[in-house]
N, C-alpha and C positions, 0 to 999 in steps of 0.2 A: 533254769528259771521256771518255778511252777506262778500258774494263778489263780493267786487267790478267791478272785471271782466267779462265781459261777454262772453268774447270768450269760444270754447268749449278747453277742455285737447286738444287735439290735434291741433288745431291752436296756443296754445300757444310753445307745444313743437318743432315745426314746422319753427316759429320765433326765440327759443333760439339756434336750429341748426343754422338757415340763419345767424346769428349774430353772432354764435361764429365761423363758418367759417373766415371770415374773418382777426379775431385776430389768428389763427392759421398762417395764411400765411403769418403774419408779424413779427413770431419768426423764428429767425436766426437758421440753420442747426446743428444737435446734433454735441455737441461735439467727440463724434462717427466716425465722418463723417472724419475728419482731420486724419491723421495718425498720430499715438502716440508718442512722447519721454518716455512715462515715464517708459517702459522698461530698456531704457539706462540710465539714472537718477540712477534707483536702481542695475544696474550691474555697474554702475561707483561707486555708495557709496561700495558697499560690494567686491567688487574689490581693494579699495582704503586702505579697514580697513583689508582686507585679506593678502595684498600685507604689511603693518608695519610691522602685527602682525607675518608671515610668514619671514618678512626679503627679500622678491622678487620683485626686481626692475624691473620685466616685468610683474610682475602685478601690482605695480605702475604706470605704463609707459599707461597700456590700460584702467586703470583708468579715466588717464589725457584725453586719445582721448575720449572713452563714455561718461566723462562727457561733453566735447562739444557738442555730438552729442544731449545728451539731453537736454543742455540747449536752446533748441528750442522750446520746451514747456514751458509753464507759469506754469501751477501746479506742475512741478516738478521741477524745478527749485532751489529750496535749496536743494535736494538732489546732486542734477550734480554739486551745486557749490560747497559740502562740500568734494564730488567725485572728483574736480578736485585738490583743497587743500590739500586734504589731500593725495591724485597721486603726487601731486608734493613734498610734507612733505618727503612722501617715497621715490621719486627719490633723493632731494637732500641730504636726511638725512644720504644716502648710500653711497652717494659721499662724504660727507662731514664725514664719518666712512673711507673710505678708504684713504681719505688726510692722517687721521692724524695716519691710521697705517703707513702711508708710513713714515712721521715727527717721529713717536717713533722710528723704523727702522733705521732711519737717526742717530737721537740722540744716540739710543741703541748701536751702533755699536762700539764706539771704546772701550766700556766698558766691552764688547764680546769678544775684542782683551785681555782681560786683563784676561779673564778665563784660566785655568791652568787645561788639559785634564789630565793628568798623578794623580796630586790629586783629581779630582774631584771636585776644587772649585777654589773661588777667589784668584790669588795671591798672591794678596797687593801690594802697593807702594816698601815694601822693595826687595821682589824677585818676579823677571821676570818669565816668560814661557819658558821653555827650548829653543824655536825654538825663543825669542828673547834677549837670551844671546848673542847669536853670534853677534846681533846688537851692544851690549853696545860695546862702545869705551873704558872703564876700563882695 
């Protein structure tokens, strides 16, 4: 094996410095260098899954805001979205649990009128509740 080269070891590594400077200075700033989302990304997902599973509509709620704040990052970025979906899963889901206790409540109530404290149960159609005999017109 002959070489081709004539230079000595040291001028050639000389040259692969001078050369590779250059292509260094033309790579863009670490990623490093930006300030991160992706903190808020992952405090909005386990915020979001903490806040279902606990039943707490104020850790839904800080869900929703971290996940905006992360979605300013690219790399994280599915996390903050799934963080704010699923923030808002648990805000609404809670609202939409309290509507319809309110709706049974609504419903339940005149059926409540019709309990009979004295026996400890249901009526019936045929006799009333002592305190609405006085009502009947009979």
């Amino acid at each position: 094996m002959t070489n081709t080269d004539t230079r000595s070891v040291d001028e050639r590594e000389q040259t692969e410095v001078i050369s590779a400077e250059p292509a260094a200075a033309d790579q863009p700033a670490p990623a490093s260098a930006a300030p991160s989302a992706i903190p808020f990304s992952i405090t909005a997902l386990v915020t979001a899954i903490a806040g279902i599973v606990l039943g707490q509509w104020l850790l839904s709620g800080a869900a929703v805001v971290f996940g905006f704040l992360g979605h300013r990052s690219e790399s994280a970025r599915g996390m903050s979205t799934w963080g704010i979906v699923l923030g808002f899963a648990g805000l609404f889901g809670w609202i939409l649990v309290a509507i319809m206790g309110v709706v049974g409540a609504a419903f339940a109530a005149p059926f409540l009128l019709l309990l009979d404290g004295a026996n400890g149960g249901f009526a019936g159609l045929d006799q009333l509740p002592a305190w609405m005999e006085a009502l009947d017109p009979r």
